[in-house]
N, C-alpha and C positions, 0 to 999 in steps of 0.2 A: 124432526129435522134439527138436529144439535150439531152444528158447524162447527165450534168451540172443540166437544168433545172428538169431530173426526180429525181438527186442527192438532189437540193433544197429541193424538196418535202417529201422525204425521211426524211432528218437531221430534216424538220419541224414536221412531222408528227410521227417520232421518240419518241421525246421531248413531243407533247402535249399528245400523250398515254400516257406518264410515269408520267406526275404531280400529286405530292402525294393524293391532295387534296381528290379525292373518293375514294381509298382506306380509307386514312385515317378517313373518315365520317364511311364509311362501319363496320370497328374494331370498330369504338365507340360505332357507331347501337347495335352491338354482347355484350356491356359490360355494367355492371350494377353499378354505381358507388354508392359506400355504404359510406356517412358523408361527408364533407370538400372535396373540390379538389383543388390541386394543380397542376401547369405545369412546367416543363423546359424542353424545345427545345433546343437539341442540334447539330450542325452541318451545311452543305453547303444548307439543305434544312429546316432548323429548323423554317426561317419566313412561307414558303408555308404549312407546318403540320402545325407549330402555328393558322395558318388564320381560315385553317380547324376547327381544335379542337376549335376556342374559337366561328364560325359558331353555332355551332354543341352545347355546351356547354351554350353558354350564361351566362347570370348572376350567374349562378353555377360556376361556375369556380371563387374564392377566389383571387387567386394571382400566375401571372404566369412569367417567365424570360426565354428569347431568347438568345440564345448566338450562334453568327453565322459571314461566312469571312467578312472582311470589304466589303461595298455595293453588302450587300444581304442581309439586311434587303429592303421592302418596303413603309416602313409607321408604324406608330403608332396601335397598337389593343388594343381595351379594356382590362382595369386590367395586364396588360403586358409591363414589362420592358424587353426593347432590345440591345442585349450588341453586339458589333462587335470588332474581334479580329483577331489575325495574323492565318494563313495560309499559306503554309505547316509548319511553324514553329510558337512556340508557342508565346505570345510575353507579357506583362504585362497589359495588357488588357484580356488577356485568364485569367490571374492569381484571376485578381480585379473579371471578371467575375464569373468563379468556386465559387469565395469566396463566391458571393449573394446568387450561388442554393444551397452552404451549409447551410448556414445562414439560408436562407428559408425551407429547411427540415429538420434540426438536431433539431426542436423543434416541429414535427408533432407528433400527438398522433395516440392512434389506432383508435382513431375517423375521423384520413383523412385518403385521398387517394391521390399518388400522380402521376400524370400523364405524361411519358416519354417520350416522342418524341426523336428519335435518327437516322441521317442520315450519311453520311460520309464525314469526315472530322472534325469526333467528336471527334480522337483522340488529335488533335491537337489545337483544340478549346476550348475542355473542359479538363483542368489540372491545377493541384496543386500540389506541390510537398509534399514528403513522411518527416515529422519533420528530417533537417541534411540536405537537399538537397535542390539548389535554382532552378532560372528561368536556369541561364547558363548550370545548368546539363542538363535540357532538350533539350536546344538548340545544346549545341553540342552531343548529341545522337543523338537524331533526325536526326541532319546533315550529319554526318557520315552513318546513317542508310539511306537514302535517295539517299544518290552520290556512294552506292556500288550495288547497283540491288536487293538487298531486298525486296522481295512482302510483301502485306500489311499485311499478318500474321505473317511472321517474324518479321517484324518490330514493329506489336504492343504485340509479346511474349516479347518482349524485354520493351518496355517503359512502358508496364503498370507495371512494374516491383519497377519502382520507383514514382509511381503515388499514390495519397491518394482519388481519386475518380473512378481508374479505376479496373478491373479486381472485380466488384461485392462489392469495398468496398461504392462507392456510393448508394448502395441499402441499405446495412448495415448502412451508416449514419440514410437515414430513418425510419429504426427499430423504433418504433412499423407499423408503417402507414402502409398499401399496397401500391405496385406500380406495375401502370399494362403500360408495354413498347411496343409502336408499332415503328417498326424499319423499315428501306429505307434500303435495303444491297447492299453494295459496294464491299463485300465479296463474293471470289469465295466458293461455299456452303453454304454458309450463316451460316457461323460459327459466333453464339452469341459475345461470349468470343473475336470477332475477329473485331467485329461491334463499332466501334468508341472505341476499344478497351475494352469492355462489361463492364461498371458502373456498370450496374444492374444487371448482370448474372454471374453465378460459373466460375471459371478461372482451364481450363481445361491444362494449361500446367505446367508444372515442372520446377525448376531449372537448371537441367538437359538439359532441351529443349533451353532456356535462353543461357547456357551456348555452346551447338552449337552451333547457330545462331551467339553469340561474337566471337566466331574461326570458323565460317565459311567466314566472313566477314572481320578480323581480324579491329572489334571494338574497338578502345582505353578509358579505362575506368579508370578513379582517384583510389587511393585507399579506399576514400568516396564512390564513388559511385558502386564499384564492393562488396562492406559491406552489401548493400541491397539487392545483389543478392542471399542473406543466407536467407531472410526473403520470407515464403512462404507465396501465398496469397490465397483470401478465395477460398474454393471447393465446400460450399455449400450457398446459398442463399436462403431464405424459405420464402420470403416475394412479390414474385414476379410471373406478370403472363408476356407474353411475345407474340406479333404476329408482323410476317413477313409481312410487305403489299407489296414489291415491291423488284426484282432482278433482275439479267442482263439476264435472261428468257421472261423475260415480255419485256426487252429490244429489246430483239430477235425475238419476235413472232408478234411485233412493226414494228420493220423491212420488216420480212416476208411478211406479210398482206401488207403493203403499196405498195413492190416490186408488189407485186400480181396483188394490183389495176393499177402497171402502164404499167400490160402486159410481166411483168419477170416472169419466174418461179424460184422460192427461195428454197434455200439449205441453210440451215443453220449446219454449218461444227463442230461448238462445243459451248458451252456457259461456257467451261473454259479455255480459251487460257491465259497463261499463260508463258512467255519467252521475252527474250530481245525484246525489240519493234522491232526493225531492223531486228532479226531474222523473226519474222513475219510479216512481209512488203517484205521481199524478199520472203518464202514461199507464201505469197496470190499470187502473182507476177507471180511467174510459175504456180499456179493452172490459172490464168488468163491465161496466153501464152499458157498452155495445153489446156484449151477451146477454145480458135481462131483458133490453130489447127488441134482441134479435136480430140484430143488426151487424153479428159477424159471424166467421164461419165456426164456430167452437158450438157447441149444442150442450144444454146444461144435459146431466147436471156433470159437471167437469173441475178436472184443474189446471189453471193454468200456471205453467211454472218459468222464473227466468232464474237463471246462475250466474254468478259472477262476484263482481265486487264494484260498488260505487264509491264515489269523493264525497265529502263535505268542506265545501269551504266556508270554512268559520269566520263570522260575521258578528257573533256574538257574545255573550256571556256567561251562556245556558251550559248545561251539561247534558249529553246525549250519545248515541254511535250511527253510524253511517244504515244501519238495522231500523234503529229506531227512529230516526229523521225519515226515511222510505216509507214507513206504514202512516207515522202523523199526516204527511203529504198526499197520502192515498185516501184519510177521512174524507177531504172534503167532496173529491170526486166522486164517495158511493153513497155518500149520504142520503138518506132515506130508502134506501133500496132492499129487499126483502132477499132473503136468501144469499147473500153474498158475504165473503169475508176473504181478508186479506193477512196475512203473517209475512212476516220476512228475519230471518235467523241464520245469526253468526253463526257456523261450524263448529267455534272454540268455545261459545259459550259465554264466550265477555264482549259484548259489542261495542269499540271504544273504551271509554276510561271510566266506565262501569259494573254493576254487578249485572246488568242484565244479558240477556243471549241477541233481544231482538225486539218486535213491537208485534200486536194483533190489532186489527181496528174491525168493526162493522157498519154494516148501516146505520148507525147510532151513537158511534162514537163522536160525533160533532155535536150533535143535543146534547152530547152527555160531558163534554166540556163545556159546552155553553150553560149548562145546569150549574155548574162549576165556578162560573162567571170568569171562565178562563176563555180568550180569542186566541184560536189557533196561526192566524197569518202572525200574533204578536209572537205566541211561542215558536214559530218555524224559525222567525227573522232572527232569534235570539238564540237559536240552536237550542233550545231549551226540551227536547222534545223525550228524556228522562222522565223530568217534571210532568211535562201535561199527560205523555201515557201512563204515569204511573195513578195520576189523579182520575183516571178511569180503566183501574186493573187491566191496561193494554200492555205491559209488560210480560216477556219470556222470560224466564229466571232459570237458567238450566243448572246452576253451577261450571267450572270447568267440566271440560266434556274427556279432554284424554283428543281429540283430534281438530284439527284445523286446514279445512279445503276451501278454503272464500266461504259463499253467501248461498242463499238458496232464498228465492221470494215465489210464494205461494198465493195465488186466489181462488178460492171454491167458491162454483156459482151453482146452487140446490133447486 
């Protein structure tokens, strides 16, 4: 019984299901590009769409620009310049970036078409600020938006607020041209508007909504910058076509099937979990301890799977990701339990402001920090949960992956 090794299998086989590349060939197949093309890719997965599309495209393709985290670009592709920029926060390279895909489409005519590649992590990668506002306003939004538990639709009702490419105004630069957007969602539903905070699509929120999310959070805002929260943005965009290729569904049924082949039978519990990571590392926990004994309806030996993406609200001073705080959280619940294990992994492969993907814990992993002389309730409260998985090899380390669909948390119980 090596859980370890059918978890390997799992995280790998996860990952190469979900690489954008044949979706993204597939949505091309389906599209008929009428004059001039152009590309910008944007986000965690913008080089592996790029590769795709310029495959796919060839010598048709005019002039394209990448804009994606620092190393995750792979290489050079034809007709395509590659920008790399900060991640989770924007940084002046995000800025110099933005600047070229405007450059390059505020002068298309109705004779192009321009072609959008959009993954996650676009909201942070692709910006400019609204004329009156600089880099530092977005940085400290951002920041603040980030260390309060904000999920990723509140936080981008919020900053495309003061963005001059996002919330559908980026489609509007390229008026007259078409743009037809194939999108990677990292969104729970796959709300457009929500998707690297929608360039290209109508912004379905209010001011109104904007301004909960600042007093729910109780967001600190200049008197510059709360000036632009009077300013609505577009509802409508008429120049744009739009296909989903990939979600944290596909994420999930990746999972499933793999568990299947290694002799689990798979439950997949929701593909929108959504709640403090920690919270949901103690929940999977007791569904684990209820299955060993026997106490709920899942019959080993099984996996049970939930999708989504959780918060952390930082309390601390530790370094960690929303991945890695979910598994630390779920040691204590399996502790000493025989047969059981828990993963949970980032899509993209960076969990947070880390090199890791995710966290593994087992039965053992709470003796095996306390061997440590490290207390987990210390490293949770201090978000520190980098640190103590790494001080017992509970660490994912994928590298970039090339795709980005939220989360996937796994428990196999043998």
């Amino acid at each position: 019984m090596n859980l370890y090794a059918d978890a390997q299998e799992m995280i790998k086989k996860i990952i190469a299901d979900n690489l954008p590349q044949k979706a993204v060939e597939a949505a091309l197949k389906q599209h008929e590009f009428k004059g001039n093309i152009y590309m910008a890719a944007i986000g965690k997965a913008a080089w592996t769409m790029a590769k795709a599309a310029s495959e796919h495209l060839g010598n048709k393709l005019a002039k394209g620009i990448i804009v994606t985290k620092y190393d995750h670009s792979q290489g050079a592709l034809p007709n395509i310049d590659i920008y790399e920029a900060g991640h989770p926060i924007s940084d002046e390279n995000t800025i110099t970036a933005t600047q070229k895909c405007v450059e390059m489409v505020k002068h298309l005519t109705k004779d192009d078409e321009l072609l959008f590649l959009v993954s996650g992590g676009g909201s942070a990668l692709f910006e400019m600020p609204l004329e009156g506002l600089t880099l530092n306003d977005f940085q400290s939004i951002t920041s603040q938006l980030l260390a309060s538990g904000a999920d990723i639709v509140e936080t981008n009702t919020v900053r495309k607020r003061f963005s001059a490419v996002k919330a559908g105004r980026f489609a509007k630069i390229a008026e007259p041209a078409q743009v037809f957007t194939i999108a990677l969602s990292d969104v729970l539903g796959d709300k457009l508007d929500s998707i690297a905070s929608g360039p290209t699509a109508p912004d379905r929120t209010t001011t109104d909504d904007v301004q909960k999310v600042i007093e729910k959070y109780n967001i600190e805002l200049t008197g510059t910058q709360n000036k632009f929260l009077e300013h609505e943005t577009p509802k409508t965009v008429e120049n744009v076509q739009t296909v989903i290729t990939g979600s944290v569904r596909t994420l999930c049924e990746s999972a499933a099937e793999t568990a299947r082949t290694l002799g689990y039978t798979p439950y997949v519990l929701t593909t929108t979990l959504s709640c403090e990571a920690s919270e949901a590392g103690r929940f999977m926990a007791a569904i684990a301890a209820d299955t060993v004994a026997g106490l709920s309806c899942f019959k080993k030996p099984c996996a049970i799977i939930a999708g989504g993406e959780t918060v952390v609200t930082v309390k601390g001073n530790g370094t960690g990701g929303r991945n890695q705080e979910l598994a630390l959280a779920a040691a204590t619940g399996i502790a000493g339990l025989e047969g059981v294990l828990l993963f949970s992994l980032g899509s993209d492969g960076t969990d947070g402001p880390t090199d890791a993907a995710g966290g593994i814990v087992d039965g053992n992993s709470l003796s095996n920090l306390k061997s440590h002389g490290l207390n987990i309730d210390k490293i949770l409260s201090d978000n520190d949960s980098y640190h103590g998985l790494n001080a017992i090899d509970g660490l994912i380390v994928t590298g970039p992956t090339g795709t980005n669909i939220n989360d996937v948390t796994v428990v196999l119980c043998k």
